[in-house]
C-alpha positions as CSV (number, residue, x, y, z in Angstrom):
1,X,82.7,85.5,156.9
2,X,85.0,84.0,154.1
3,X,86.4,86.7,151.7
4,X,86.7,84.6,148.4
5,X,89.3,85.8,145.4
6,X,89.9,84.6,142.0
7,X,92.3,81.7,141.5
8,X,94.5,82.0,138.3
9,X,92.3,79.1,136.9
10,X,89.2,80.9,137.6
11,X,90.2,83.4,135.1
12,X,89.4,83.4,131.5
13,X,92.4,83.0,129.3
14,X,93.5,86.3,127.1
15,X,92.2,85.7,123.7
16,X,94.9,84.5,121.1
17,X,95.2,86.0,117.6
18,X,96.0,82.6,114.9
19,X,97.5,82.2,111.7
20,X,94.6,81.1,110.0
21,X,94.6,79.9,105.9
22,X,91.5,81.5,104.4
23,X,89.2,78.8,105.3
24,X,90.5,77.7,108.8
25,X,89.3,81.3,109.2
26,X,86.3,80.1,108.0
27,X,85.7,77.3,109.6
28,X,86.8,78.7,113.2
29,X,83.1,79.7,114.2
30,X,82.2,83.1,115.9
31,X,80.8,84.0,112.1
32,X,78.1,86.0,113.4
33,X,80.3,88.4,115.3
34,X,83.4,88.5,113.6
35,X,81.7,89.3,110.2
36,X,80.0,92.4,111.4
37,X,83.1,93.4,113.8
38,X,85.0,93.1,110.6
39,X,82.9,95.1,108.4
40,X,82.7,97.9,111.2
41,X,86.4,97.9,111.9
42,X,87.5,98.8,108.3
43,X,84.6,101.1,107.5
44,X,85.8,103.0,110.7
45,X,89.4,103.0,109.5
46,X,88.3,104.5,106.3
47,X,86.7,107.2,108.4
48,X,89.8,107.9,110.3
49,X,91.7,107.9,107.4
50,X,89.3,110.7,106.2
51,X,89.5,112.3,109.3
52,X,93.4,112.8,108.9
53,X,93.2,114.4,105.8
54,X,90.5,117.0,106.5
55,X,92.8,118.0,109.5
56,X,95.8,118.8,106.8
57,X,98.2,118.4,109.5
58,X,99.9,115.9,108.3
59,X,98.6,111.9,107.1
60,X,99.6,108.5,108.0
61,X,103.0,107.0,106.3
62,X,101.0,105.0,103.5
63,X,98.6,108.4,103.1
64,X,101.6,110.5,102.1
65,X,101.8,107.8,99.0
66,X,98.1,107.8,98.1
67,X,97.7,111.7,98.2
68,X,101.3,111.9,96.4
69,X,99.9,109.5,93.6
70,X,96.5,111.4,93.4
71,X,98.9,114.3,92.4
72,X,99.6,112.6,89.2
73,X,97.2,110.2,88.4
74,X,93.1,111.0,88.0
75,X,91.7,109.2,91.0
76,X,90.4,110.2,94.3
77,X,92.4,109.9,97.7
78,X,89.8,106.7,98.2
79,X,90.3,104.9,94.9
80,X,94.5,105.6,95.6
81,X,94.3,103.6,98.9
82,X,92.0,101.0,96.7
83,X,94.6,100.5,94.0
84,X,98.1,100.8,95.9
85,X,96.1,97.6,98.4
86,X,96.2,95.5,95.3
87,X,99.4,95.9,94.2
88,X,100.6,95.2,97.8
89,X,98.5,92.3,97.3
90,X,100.9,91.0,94.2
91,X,104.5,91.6,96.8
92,X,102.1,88.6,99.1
93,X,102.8,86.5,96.2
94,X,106.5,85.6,96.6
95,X,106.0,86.4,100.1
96,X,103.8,83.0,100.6
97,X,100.9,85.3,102.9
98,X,98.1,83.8,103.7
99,X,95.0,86.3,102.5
100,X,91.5,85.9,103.7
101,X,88.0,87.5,103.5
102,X,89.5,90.6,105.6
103,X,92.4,90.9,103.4
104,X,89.9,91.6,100.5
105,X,87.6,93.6,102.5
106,X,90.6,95.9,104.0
107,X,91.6,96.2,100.5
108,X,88.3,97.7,98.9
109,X,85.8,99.0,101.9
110,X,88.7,101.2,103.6
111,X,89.0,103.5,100.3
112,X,85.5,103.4,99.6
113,X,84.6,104.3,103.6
114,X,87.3,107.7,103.1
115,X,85.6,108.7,99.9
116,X,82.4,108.7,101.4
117,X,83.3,110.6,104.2
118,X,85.0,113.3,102.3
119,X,82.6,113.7,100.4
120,X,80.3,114.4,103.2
121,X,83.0,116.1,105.4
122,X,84.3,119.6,105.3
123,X,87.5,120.7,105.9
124,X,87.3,122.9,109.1
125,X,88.4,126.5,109.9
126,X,90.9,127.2,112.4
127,X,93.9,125.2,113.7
128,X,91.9,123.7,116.8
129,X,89.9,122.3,114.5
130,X,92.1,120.5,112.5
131,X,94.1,119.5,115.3
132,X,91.0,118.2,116.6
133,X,90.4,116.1,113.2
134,X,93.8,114.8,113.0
135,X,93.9,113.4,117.2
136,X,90.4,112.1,116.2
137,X,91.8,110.2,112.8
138,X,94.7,108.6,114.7
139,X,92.3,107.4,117.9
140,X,89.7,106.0,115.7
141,X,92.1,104.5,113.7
142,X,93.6,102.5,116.4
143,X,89.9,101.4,117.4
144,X,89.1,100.2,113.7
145,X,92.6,98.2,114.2
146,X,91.8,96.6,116.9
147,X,88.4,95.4,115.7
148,X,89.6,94.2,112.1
149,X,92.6,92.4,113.1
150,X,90.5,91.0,116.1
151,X,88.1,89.3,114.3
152,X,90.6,86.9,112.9
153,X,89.7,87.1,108.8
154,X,92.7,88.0,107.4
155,X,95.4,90.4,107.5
156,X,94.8,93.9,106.1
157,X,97.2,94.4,102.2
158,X,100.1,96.1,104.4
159,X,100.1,94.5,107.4
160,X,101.1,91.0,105.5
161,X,103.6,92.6,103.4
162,X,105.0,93.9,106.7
163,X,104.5,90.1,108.6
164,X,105.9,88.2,105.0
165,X,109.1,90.4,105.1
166,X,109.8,89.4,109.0
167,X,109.1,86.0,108.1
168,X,111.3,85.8,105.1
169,X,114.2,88.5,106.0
170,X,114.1,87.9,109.8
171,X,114.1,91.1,110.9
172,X,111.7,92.2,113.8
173,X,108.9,93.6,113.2
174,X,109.0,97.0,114.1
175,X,112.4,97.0,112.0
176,X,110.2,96.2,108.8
177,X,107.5,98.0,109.3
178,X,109.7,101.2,110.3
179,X,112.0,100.4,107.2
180,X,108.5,100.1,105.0
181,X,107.1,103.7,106.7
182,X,110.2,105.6,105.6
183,X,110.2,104.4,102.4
184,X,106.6,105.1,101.6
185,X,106.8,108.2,103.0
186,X,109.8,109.5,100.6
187,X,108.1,108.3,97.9
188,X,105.1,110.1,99.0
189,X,107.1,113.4,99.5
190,X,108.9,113.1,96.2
191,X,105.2,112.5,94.2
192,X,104.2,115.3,96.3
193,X,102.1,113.6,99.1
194,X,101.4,115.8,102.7
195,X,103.2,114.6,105.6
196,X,103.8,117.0,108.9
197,X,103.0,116.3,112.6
198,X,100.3,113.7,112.3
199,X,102.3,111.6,110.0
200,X,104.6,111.7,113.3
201,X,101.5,111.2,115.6
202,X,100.5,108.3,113.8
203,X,103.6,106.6,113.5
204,X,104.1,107.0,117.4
205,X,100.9,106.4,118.4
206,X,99.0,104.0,116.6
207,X,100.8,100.8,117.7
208,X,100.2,101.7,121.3
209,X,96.6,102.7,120.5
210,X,96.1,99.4,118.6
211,X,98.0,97.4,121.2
212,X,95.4,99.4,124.3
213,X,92.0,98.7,121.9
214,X,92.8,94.9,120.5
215,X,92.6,93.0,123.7
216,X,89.4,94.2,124.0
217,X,88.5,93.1,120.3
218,X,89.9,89.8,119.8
219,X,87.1,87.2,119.0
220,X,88.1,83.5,120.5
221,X,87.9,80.9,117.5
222,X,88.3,77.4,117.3
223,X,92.1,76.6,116.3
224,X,93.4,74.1,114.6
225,X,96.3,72.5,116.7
226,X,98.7,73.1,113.7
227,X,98.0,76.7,113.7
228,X,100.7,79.3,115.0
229,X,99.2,81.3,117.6
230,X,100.3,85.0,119.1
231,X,99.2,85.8,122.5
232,X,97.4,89.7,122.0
233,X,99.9,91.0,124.1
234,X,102.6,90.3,122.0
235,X,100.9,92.2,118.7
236,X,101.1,95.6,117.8
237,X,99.6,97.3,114.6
């Protein structure tokens, strides 16, 4: 009996994330997936980001600003994340990013989606609890990652300031975005934001949790042959 095995070009090549102009991204098919997987991923992200703070153990980097601006300004922790994405959006201006459908849909359906859960979710008694909340927010979070930036619409409002910087500074990218994650959190702390040991969770874990979670999420598209393409391994939230 012959034992057969795979051949290298019997496999299925690892999905590619592009660098899409808002209607390439468009126009490279797969609409009646990525749409919904899009949709899903940053309504879940909201929900992490809800999760995180009903833990009170501490919030993502960016979370320390909104909950520090809600300190001084009459809006919600939601409608914080909704207006600080916007005026990221105006730094992509100088920066040349290109925006798309998920760039607008990151910018207003992640706020909304916290705001909803809070409203609906209780802040739990007992440490265990909360510890529970905050492990939970950082997981899920990684999972809504990997399905938004999968379906190829559009970088979220920070992650293109963080990719626009690299591109115009030349400094790696986990320089920037380390460098942009400080600076938000002082800020944060000074306005009087929470941070504590889930903002350190976070900022260890999520970019191994999105980099575990995208592979399986990255929708193949039809790309342009003058598009710059990243191979998933390479990317990291």
């Amino acid at each position: 009996m012959t034992t057969l095995t795979a051949t290298t070009a019997d496999r299925r090549p690892a999905p590619i994330l592009a660098d899409l102009g808002p209607v390439a991204q468009l126009r490279a098919g797969r609409l009646g997936r990525r749409l919904p997987q899009l949709f899903v991923g940053l309504v879940l992200y909201g929900v992490s980001l809800a999760l995180m703070v009903r833990g009170d153990v501490g919030l993502a980097p960016w979370d320390v600003l909104h909950t520090g601006l809600i300190q001084h300004l009459p809006m919600t922790f939601g409608q914080a994340v909704v207006v600080m994405s916007f005026v990221v959006l105006l730094l992509w201006v100088p920066l040349r990013e290109k925006p798309g459908i998920g760039t607008v849909g990151n910018a207003l359906l992640v706020g909304l989606s916290a705001d909803a859960t809070l409203a609906v979710l209780e802040a739990p008694h007992g440490l265990a609890a909360r510890v529970a909340l905050m492990v939970g927010g950082v997981v899920l979070c990684g999972i809504a990652s990997g399905l938004y930036i999968g379906a190829q619409l559009g970088r979220g409002p920070r992650d293109g300031l963080m990719t626009g910087l690299h591109r115009r500074t030349g400094l790696s990218l986990r320089l920037v975005r380390t460098l942009l994650e400080v600076a938000v959190v002082l800020v944060g702390l000074v306005l009087g934001g929470v941070a504590g040991a889930g903002t350190v969770l976070y900022a260890l874990g999520i970019g191994p949790l999105t980099q575990l979670f995208l592979p399986w999420c990255v929708v193949d598209v039809t790309v342009p042959s003058t598009a710059t393409t990243t191979p998933e391994t390479e990317v990291s939230s």
